[in-house]
TORKOL-4160 file (C-alpha; in steps of 0.2 Angstrom, whole numbers, padded with zeros to 4 digits, m for minus):
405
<pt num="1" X="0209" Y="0773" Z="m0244"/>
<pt num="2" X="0228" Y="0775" Z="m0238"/>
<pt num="3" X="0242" Y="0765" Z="m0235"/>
<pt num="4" X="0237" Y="0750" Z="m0243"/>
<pt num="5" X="0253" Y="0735" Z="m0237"/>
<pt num="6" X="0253" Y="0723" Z="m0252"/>
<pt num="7" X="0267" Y="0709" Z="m0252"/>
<pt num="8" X="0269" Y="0695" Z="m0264"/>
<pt num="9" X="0274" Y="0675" Z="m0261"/>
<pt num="10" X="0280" Y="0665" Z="m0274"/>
<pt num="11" X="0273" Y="0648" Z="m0278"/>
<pt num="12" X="0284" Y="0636" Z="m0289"/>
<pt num="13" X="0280" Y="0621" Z="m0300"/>
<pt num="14" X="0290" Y="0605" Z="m0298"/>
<pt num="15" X="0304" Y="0613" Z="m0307"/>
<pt num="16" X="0305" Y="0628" Z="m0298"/>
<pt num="17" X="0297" Y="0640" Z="m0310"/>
<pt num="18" X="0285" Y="0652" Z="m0302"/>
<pt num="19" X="0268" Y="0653" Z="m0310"/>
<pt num="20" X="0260" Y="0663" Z="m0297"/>
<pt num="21" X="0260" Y="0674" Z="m0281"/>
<pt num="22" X="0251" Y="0674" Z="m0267"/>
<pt num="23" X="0244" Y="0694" Z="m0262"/>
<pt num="24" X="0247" Y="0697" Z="m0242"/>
<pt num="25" X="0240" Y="0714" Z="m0241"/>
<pt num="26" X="0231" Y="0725" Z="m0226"/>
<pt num="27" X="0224" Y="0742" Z="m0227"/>
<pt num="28" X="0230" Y="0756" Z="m0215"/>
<pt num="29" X="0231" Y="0749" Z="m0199"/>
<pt num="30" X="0223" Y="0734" Z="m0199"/>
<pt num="31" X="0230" Y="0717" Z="m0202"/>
<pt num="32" X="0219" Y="0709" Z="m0214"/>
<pt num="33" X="0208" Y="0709" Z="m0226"/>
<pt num="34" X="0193" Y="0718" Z="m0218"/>
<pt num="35" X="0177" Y="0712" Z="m0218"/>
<pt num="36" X="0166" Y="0725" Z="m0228"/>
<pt num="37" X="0148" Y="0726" Z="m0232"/>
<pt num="38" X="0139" Y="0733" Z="m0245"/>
<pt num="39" X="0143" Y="0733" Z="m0265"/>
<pt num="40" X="0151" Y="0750" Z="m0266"/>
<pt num="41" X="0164" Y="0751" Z="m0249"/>
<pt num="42" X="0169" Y="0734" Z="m0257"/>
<pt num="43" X="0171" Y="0741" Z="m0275"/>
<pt num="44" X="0180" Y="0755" Z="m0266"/>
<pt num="45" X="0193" Y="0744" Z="m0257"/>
<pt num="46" X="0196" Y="0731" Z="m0271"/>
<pt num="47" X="0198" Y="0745" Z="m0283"/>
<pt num="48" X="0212" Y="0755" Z="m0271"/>
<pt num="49" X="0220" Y="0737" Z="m0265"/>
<pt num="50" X="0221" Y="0728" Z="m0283"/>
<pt num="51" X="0218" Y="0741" Z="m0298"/>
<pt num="52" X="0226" Y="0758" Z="m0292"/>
<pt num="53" X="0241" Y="0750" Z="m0283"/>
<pt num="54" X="0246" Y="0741" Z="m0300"/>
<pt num="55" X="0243" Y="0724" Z="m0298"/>
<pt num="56" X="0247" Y="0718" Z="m0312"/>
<pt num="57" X="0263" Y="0728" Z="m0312"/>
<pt num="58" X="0264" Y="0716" Z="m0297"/>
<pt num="59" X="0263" Y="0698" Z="m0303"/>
<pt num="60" X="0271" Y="0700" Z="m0318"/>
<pt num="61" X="0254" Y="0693" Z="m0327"/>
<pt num="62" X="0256" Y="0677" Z="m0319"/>
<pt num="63" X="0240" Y="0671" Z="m0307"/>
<pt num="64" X="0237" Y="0679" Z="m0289"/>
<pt num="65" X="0230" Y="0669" Z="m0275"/>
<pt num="66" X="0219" Y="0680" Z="m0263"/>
<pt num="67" X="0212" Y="0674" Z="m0246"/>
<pt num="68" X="0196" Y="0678" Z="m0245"/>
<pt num="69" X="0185" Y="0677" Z="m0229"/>
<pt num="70" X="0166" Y="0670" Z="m0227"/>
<pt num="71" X="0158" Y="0685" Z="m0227"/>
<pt num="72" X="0165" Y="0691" Z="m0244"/>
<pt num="73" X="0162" Y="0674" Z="m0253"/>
<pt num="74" X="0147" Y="0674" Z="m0248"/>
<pt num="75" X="0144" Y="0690" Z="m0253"/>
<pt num="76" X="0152" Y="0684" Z="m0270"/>
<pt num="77" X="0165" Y="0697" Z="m0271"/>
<pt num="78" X="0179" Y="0686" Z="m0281"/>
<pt num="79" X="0167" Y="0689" Z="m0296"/>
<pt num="80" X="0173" Y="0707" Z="m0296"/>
<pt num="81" X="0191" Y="0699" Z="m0301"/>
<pt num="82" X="0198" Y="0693" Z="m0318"/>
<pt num="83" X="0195" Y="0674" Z="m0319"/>
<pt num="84" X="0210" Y="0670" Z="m0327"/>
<pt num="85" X="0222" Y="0676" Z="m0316"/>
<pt num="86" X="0212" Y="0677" Z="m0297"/>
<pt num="87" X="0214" Y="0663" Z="m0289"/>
<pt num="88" X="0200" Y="0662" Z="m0276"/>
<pt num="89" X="0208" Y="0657" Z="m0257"/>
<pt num="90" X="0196" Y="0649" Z="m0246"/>
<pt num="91" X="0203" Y="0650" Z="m0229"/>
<pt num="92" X="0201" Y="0638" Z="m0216"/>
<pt num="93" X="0190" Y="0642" Z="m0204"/>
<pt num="94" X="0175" Y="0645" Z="m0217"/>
<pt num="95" X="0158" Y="0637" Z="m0211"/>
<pt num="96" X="0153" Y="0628" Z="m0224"/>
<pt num="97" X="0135" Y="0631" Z="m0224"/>
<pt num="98" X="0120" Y="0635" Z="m0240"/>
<pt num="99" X="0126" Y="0650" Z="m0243"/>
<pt num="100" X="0145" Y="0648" Z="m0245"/>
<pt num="101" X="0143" Y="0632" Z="m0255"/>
<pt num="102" X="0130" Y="0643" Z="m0266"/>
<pt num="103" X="0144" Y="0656" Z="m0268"/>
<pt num="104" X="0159" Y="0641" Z="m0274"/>
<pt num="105" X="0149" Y="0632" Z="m0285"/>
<pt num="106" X="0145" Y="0649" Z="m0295"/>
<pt num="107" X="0163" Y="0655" Z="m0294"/>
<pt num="108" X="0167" Y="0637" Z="m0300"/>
<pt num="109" X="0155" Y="0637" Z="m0315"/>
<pt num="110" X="0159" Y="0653" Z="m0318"/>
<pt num="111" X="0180" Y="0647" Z="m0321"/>
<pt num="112" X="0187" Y="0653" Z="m0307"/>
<pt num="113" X="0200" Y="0645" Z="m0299"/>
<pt num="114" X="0197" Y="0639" Z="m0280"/>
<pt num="115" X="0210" Y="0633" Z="m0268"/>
<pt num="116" X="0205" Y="0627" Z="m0251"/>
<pt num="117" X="0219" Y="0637" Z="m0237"/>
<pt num="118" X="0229" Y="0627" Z="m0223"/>
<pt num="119" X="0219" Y="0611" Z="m0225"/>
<pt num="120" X="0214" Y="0599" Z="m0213"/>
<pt num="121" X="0200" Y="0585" Z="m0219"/>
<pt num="122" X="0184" Y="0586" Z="m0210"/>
<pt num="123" X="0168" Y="0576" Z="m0217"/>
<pt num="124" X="0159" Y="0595" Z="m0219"/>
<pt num="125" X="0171" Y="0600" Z="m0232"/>
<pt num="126" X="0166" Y="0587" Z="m0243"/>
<pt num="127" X="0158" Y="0601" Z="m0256"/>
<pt num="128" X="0170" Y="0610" Z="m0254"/>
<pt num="129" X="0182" Y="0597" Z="m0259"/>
<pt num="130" X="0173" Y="0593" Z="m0273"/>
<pt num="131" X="0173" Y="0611" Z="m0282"/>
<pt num="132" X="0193" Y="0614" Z="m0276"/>
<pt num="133" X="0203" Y="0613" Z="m0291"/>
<pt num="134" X="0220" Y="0615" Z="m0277"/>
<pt num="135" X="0222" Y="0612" Z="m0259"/>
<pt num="136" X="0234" Y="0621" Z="m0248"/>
<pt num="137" X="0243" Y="0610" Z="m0233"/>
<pt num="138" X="0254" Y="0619" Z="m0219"/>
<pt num="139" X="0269" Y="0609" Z="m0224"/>
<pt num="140" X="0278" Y="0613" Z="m0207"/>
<pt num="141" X="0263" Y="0611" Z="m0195"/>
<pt num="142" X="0255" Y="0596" Z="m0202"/>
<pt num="143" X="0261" Y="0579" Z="m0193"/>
<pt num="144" X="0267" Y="0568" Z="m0209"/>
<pt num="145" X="0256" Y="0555" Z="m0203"/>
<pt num="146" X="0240" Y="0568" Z="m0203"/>
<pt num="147" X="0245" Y="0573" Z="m0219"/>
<pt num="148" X="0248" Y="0555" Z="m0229"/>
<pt num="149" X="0232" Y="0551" Z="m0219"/>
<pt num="150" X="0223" Y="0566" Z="m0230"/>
<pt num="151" X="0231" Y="0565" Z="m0246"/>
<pt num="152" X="0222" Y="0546" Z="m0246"/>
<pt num="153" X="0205" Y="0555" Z="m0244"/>
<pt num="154" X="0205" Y="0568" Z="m0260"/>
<pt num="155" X="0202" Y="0564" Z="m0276"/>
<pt num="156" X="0222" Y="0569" Z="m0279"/>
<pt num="157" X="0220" Y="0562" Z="m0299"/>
<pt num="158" X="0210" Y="0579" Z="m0301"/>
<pt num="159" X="0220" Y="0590" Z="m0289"/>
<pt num="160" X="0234" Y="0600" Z="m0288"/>
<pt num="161" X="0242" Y="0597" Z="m0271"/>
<pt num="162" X="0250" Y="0615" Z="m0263"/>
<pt num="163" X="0264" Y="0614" Z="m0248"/>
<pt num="164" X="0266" Y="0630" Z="m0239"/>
<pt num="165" X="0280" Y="0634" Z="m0229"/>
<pt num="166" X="0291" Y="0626" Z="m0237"/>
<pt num="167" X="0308" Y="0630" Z="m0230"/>
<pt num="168" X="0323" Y="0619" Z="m0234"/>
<pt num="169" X="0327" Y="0612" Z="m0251"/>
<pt num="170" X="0325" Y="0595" Z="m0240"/>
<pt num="171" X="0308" Y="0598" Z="m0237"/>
<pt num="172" X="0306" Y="0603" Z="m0254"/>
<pt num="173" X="0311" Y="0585" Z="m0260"/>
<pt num="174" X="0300" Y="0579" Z="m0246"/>
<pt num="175" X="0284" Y="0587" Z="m0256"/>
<pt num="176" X="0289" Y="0584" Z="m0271"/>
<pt num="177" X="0292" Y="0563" Z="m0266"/>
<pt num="178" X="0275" Y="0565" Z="m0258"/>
<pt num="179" X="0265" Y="0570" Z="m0275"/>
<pt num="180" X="0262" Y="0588" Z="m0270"/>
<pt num="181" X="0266" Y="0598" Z="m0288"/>
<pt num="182" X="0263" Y="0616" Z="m0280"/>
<pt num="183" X="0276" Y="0625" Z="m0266"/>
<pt num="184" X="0277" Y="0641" Z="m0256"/>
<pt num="185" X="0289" Y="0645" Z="m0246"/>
<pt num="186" X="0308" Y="0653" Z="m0244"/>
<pt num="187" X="0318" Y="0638" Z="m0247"/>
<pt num="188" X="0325" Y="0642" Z="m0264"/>
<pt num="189" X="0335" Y="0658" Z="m0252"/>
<pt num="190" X="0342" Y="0645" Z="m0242"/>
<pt num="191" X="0361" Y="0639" Z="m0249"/>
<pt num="192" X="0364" Y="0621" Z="m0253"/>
<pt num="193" X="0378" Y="0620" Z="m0242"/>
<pt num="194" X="0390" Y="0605" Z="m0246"/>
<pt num="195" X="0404" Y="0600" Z="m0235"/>
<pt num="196" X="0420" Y="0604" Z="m0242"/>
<pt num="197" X="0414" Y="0615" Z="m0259"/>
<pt num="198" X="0423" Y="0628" Z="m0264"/>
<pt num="199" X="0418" Y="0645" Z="m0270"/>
<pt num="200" X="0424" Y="0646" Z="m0288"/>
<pt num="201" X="0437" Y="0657" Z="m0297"/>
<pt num="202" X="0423" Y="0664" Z="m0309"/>
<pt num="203" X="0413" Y="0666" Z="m0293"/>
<pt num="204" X="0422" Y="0675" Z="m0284"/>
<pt num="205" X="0428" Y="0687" Z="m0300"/>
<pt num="206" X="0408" Y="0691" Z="m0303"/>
<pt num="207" X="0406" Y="0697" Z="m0284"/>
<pt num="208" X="0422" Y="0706" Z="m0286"/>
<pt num="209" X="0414" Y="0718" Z="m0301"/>
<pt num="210" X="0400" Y="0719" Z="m0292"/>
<pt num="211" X="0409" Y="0727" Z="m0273"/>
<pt num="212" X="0418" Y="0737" Z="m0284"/>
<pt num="213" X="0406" Y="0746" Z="m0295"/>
<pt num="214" X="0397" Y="0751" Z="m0279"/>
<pt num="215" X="0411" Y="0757" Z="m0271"/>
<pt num="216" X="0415" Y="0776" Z="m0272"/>
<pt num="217" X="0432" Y="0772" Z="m0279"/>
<pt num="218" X="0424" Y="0767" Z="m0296"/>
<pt num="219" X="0421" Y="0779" Z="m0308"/>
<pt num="220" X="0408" Y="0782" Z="m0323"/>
<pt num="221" X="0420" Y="0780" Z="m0336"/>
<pt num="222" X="0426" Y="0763" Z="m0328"/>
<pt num="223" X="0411" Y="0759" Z="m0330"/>
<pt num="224" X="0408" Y="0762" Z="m0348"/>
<pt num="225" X="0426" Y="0751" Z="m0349"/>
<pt num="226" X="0417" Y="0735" Z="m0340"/>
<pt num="227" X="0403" Y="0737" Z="m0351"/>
<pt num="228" X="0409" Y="0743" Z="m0369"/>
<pt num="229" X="0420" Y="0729" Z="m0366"/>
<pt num="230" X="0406" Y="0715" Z="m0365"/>
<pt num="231" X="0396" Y="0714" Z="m0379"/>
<pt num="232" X="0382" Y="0703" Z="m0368"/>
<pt num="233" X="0381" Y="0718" Z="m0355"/>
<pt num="234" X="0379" Y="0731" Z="m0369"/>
<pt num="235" X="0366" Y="0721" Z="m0377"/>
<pt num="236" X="0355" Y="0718" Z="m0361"/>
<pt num="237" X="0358" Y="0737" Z="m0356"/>
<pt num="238" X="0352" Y="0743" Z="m0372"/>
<pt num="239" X="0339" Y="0731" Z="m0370"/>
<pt num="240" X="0335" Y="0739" Z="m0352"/>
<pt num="241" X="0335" Y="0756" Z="m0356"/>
<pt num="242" X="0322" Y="0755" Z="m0371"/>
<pt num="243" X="0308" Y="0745" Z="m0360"/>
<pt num="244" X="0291" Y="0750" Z="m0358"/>
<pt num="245" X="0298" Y="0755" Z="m0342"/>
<pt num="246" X="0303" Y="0770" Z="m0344"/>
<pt num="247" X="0291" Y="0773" Z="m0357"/>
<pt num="248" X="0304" Y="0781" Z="m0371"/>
<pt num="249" X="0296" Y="0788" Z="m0388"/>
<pt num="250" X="0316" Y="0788" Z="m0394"/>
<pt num="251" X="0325" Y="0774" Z="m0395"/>
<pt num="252" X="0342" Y="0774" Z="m0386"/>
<pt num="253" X="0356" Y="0766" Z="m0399"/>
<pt num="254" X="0372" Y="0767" Z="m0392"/>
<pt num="255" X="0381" Y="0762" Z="m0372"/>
<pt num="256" X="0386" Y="0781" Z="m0370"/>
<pt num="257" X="0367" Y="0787" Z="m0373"/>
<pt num="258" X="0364" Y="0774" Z="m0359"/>
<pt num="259" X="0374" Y="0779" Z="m0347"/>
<pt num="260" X="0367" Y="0798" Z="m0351"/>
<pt num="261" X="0350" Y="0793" Z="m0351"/>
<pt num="262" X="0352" Y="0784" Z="m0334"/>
<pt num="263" X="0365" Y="0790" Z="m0323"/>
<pt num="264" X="0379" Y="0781" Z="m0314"/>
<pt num="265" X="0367" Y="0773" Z="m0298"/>
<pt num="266" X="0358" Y="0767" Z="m0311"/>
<pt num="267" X="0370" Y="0758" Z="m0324"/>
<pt num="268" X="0378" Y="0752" Z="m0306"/>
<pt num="269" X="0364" Y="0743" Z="m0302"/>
<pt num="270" X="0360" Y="0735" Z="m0318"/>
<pt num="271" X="0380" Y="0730" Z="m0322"/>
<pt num="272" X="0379" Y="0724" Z="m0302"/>
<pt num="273" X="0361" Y="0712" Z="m0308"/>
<pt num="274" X="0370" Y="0705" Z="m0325"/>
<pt num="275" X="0384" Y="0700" Z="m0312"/>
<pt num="276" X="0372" Y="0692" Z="m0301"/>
<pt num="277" X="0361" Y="0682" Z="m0315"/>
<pt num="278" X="0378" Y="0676" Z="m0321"/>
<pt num="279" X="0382" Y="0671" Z="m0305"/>
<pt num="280" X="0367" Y="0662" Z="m0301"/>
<pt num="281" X="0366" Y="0651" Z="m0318"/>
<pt num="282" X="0355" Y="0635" Z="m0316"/>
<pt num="283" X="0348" Y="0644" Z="m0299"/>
<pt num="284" X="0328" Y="0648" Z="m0299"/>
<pt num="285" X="0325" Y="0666" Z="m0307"/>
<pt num="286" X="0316" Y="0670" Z="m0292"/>
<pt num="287" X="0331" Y="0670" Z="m0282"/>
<pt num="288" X="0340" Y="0684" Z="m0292"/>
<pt num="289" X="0322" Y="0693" Z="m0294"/>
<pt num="290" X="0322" Y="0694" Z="m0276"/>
<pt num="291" X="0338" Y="0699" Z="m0273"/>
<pt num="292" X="0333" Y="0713" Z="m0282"/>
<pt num="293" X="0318" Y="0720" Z="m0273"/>
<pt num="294" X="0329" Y="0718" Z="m0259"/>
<pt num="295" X="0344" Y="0729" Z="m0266"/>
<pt num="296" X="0330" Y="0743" Z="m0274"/>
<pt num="297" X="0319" Y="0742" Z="m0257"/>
<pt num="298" X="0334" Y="0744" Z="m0247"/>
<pt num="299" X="0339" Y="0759" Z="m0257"/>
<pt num="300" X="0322" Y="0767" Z="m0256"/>
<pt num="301" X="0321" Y="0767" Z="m0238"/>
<pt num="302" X="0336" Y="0773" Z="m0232"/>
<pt num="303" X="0333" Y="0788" Z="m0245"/>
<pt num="304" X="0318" Y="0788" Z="m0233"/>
<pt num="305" X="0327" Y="0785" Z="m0219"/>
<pt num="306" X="0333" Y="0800" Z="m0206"/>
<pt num="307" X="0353" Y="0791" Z="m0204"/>
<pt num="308" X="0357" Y="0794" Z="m0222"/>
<pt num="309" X="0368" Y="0779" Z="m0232"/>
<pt num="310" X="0375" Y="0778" Z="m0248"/>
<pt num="311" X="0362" Y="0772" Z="m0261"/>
<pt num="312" X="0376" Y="0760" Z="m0271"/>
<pt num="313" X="0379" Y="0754" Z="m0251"/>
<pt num="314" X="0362" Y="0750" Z="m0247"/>
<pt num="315" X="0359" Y="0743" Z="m0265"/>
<pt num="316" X="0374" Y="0730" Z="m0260"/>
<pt num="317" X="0366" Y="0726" Z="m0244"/>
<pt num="318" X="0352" Y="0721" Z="m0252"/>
<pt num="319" X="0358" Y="0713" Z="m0266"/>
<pt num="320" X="0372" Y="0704" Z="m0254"/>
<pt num="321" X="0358" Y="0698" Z="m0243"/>
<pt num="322" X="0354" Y="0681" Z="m0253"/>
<pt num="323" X="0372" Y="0678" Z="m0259"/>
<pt num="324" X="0374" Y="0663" Z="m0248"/>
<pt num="325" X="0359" Y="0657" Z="m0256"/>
<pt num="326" X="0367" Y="0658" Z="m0275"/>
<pt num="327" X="0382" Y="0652" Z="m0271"/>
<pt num="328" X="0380" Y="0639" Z="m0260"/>
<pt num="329" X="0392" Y="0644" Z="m0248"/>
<pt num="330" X="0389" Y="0652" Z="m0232"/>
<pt num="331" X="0388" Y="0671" Z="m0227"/>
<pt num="332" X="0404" Y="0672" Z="m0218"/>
<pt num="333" X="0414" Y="0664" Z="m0228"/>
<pt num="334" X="0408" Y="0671" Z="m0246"/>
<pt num="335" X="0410" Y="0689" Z="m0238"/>
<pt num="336" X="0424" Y="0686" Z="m0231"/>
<pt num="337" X="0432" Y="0686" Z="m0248"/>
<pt num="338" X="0424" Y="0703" Z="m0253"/>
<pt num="339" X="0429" Y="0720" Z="m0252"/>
<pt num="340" X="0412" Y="0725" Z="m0245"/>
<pt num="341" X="0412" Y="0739" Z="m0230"/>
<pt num="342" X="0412" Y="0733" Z="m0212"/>
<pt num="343" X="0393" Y="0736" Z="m0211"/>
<pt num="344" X="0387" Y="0726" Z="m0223"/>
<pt num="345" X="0396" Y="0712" Z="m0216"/>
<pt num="346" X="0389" Y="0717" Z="m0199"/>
<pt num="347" X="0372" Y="0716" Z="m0205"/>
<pt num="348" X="0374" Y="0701" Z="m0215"/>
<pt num="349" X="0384" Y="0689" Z="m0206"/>
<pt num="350" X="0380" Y="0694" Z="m0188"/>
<pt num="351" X="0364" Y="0703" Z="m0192"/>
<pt num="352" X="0371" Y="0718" Z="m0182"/>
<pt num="353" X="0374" Y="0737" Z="m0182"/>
<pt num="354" X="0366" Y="0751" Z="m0190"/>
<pt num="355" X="0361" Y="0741" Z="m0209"/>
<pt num="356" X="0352" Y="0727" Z="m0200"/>
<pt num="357" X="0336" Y="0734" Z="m0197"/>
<pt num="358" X="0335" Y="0739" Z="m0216"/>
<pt num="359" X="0336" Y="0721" Z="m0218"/>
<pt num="360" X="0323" Y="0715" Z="m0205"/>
<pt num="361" X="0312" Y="0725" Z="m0213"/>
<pt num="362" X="0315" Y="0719" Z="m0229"/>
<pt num="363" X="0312" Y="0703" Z="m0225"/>
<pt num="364" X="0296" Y="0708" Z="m0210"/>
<pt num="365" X="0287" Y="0714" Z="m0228"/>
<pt num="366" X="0291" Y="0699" Z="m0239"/>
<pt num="367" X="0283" Y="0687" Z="m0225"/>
<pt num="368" X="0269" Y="0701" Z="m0223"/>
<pt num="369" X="0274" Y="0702" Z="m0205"/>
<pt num="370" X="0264" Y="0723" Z="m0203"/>
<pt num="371" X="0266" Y="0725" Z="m0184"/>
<pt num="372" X="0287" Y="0722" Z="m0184"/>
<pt num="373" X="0287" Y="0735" Z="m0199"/>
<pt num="374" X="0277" Y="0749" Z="m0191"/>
<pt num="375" X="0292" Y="0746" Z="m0177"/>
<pt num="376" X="0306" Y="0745" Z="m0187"/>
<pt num="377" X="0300" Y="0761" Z="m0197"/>
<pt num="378" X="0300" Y="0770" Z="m0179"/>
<pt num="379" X="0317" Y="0763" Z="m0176"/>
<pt num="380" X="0324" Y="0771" Z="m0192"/>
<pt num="381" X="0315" Y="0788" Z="m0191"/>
<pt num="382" X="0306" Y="0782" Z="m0209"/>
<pt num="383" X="0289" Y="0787" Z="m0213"/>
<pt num="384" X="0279" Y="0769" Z="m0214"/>
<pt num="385" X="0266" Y="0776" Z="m0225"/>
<pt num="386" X="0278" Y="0777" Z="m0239"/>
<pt num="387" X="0285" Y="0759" Z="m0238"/>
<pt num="388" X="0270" Y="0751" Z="m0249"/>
<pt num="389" X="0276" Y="0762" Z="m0264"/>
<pt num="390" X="0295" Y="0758" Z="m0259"/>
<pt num="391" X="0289" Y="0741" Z="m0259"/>
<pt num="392" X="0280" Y="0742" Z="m0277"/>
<pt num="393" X="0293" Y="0752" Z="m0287"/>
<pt num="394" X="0306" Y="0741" Z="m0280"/>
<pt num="395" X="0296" Y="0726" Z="m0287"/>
<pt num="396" X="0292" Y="0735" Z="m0304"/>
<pt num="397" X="0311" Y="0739" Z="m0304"/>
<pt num="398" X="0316" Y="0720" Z="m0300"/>
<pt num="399" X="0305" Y="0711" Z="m0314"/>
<pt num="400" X="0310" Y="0727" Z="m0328"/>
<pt num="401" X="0330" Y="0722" Z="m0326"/>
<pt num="402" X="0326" Y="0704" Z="m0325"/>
<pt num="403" X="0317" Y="0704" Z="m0339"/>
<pt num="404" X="0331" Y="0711" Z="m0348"/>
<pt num="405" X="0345" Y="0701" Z="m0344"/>
């Protein structure tokens, strides 16, 4: 099978920590999980979809929540997943019949993990309910009333309540107040925004190092100055560079090997990354792990990409596109302080110009939105069959250099 699409989705406990990610994947051209029968084409499409795109590279080790449909719980397909880290979706439009029921209560006894998807109470999910060990609501669709009315009907003392499409730190604190302990959704990317606050002097010196090291007018050997310098950026970059993930048999002991061994992109990247975690103290890690992919992916697909751009540009656009988020303030008025080319600051603030599709599509395959991506692609002459694996080394790259700083 070819061009397998797989994005991930945070969810975050009450304080914010991920503990796992939900798979949106389709395969080729179609926009789901395809309905498949027999034991070997379902062998075949679990093995290319999970084992040989890496997804274990892909969720960090932490549990991943896959929708399944009726015909492949009934056909007991989970049971060809790990149990301690599968998390069995069950969506909503499921028929709740012998079969299915059959197929839960073995996965159940068997320890999976079963959350029911998008959940509305009708009397016929009664079993269901009663093997669920979570249940997903639709956050933004469901009427409060509708929902207070639910939560009154499930066993909640057993349950862990899940609110999707969480969007706003409001309606986080809404969830949370409610008694849901489970959240999906892009609100920890949206900024905090507080009349009259500031951005601050150690701010605004953080984001400084980080336009100028991915400007052409900084040099290699300023660099090795910034770094040499600081003994916590030395630390973490040796640290870096002797990770599994670039597989070393020899151990890398000095900041000038480093900068060797990894090149000047490189080392701007990860100086720009210890920058950014230190400017997002006390913000979810997620945030930063995000922003990232986003600087990576970006990177990837304008090497891809037929208008060529600057790979220390595009890893700024990336990297810039959640600053508001981080610091609390918003986009125009945090980048209006930077020394950041004109594009990026079209893309970012007005979402104009030649760097704004980049960004749509970044976002179009974090939100597993397939159609928009096959369009945008077109629109930058860049080959969408190659995007998944863009996708996945900017994620491998991401949780590496997170881990490390």
């Amino acid at each position: 099978m070819e061009d397998v699409y797989v994005a991930r989705q945070p969810i975050f406990n009450k304080k914010k920590a991920v503990v796992a990610y939900e798979l949106l994947f389709r395969d080729g051209a179609v926009n789901q999980v395809p309905v498949i029968h027999g034991d070997v084409a379902t062998k075949t499409l679990l093995a290319n979809t999970f084992f040989t795109i890496g997804i274990n590279a892909l969720a960090e080790g932490k549990k991943t929540f896959i929708n399944f449909t009726q015909n492949l719980l009934e056909n007991k397909i989970p049971l060809l997943l790990p149990k301690e880290t599968t998390v069995v979706e069950i969506l909503e439009d499921v028929q709740p019949g012998p079969a299915l029921i059959n197929s839960c209560e073995e996965l159940s006894a068997a320890g999976y993990t079963l959350a029911l998807d998008d959940f509305v109470y009708a009397p016929e999910l009664d079993p269901l309910i009663a093997l669920a060990d979570i249940i997903k609501f639709d956050f933004r669709l469901t009427p409060a009333t509708e929902l207070n009315a639910d939560l009154k009907r499930l066993p909640i003392d057993r349950l862990h309540l899940l609110a999707e499409k969480v969007e706003s730190i409001e309606e986080f604190e809404s969830a949370l107040q409610m008694g849901f302990d489970l959240f999906q959704g892009y609100f920890f990317c949206k900024p905090e925004i507080v009349q009259g606050r500031e951005v601050q002097g150690f701010q605004l010196n953080l984001m400084m190092i980080m336009a100028q090291i991915n400007s052409g007018r900084f040099s290699l050997k300023d660099l090795e100055n910034i770094i040499v310098r600081d003994m916590g950026i030395s630390y973490k970059l040796l640290k870096y560079v002797n990770s599994v993930f670039f597989a070393r048999v020899r151990k890398l002991s000095s900041v000038k090997q480093a900068l060797v061994y990894l090149g000047e992109n490189e080392i701007r990247r990860f100086v720009s990354l210890v920058a950014m975690s230190r400017l997002a103290k006390g913000k979810p890690d997620e945030l930063i792990r995000m922003a990232c992919v986003r600087g990576k992916f970006c990177e990837l697909l304008s090497d891809d990409a037929r208008e060529r751009t600057s790979p220390s540009e595009m890893f700024t656009l990336g990297m810039f596109s959640l600053i508001d988020a981080v610091t609390d303030q918003p986009m125009d008025k945090v980048l209006g302080e930077l020394p950041l080319t004109d594009s990026i600051k079209l893309a970012l603030i007005h979402k104009k110009g030649r760097l704004a599709r980049f960004i749509e599509l970044v976002t179009a395959y974090e939100n597993g939105r397939w159609s928009e991506i096959t369009q945008l692609a077109e629109a930058l002459k860049s080959d969408d069959a190659k995007i998944p694996a863009f996708y996945l080394r900017a994620c491998q790259w991401a949780d590496t250099a997170k881990n490390a700083v």
